[in-house]
N, C-alpha and C positions, 0 to 999 in steps of 0.2 A: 413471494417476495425474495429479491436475491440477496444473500449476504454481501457483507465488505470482501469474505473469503473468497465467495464464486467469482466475484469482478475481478476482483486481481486474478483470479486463475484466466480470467478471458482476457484480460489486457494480457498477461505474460504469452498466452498465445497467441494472441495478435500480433505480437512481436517476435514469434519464432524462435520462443526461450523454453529449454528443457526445466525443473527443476533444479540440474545438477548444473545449467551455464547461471541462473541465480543465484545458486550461492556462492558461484563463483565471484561472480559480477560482487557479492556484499563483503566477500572478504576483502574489496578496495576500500571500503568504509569501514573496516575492521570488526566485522561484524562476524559472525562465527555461527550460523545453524547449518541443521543437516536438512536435504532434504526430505526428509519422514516428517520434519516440524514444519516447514514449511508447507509439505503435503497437506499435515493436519490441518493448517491453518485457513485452506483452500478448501476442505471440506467442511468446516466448521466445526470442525471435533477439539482447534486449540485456540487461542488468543494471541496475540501478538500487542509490543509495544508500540507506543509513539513515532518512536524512533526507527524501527523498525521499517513500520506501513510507509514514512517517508520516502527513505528507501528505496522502499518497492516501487513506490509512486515516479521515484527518479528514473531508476532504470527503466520501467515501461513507460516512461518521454509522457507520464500523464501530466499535461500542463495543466489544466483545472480540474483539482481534484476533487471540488464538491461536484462540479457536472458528472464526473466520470462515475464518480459513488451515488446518485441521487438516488439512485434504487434501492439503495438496503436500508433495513433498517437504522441502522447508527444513524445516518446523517437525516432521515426525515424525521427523528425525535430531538433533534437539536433546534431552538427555538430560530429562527432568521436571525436574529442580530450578532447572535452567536457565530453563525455563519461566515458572516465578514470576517471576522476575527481570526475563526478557523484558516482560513485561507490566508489571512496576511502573516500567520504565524505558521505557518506552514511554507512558505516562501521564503519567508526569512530564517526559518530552519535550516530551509536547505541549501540556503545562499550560506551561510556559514560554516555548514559540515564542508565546503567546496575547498 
C-alpha cells in the first residue's frame, strides 16, 4: 500500500521538481522546511500538517486530491461522506491562501 509520502514524492517527480526547487516553491506561501523534512516526509519516517500537504498538492497542479491519494492509507480509512467534504474544504483552502 503506498503512503500519502510516496505519492507526493511521485507527483513531485512527475513534475520535474528537486526537493530543494520545493521548498523553494513553499517559501512563496511562507512556509519554511528543509529539504531532510520534507525527505522524511516522503519516506514516511515524519508527518506533515494540513496546511502543508495543500501545498504540496498546489505546486504538483494536483487538481483532485482524493483521486490522486486514493491509494494510501489516509484517505481509504475516511468514511465516503467524509470525502466530499475533504475536497471542498480543500479547495477552498487553497482558494484563500491565493
Amino acid at each position: 500500500m503506498k503512503t500519502s509520502g510516496s505519492i507526493s514524492k511521485e507527483l513531485r517527480e512527475k513534475n520535474g521538481l528537486t526537493l530543494e526547487n520545493v521548498v523553494e516553491k513553499l517559501k512563496d506561501y511562507k512556509v519554511n522546511i528543509s529539504a531532510e523534512q520534507l525527505c522524511a516526509y516522503e519516506n514516511g519516517t515524519a508527518s506533515i500538517d494540513a496546511d502543508l500537504f495543500l501545498y504540496l498538492c498546489k505546486i504538483y497542479n494536483c487538481q483532485n486530491i482524493l483521486e490522486a491519494f486514493s491509494e494510501s492509507n489516509a484517505v481509504q480509512n475516511i468514511p465516503p461522506l467524509d470525502l466530499a467534504k475533504l475536497q471542498e474544504l480543500s479547495a477552498e483552502r487553497l482558494s484563500n491562501q491565493l
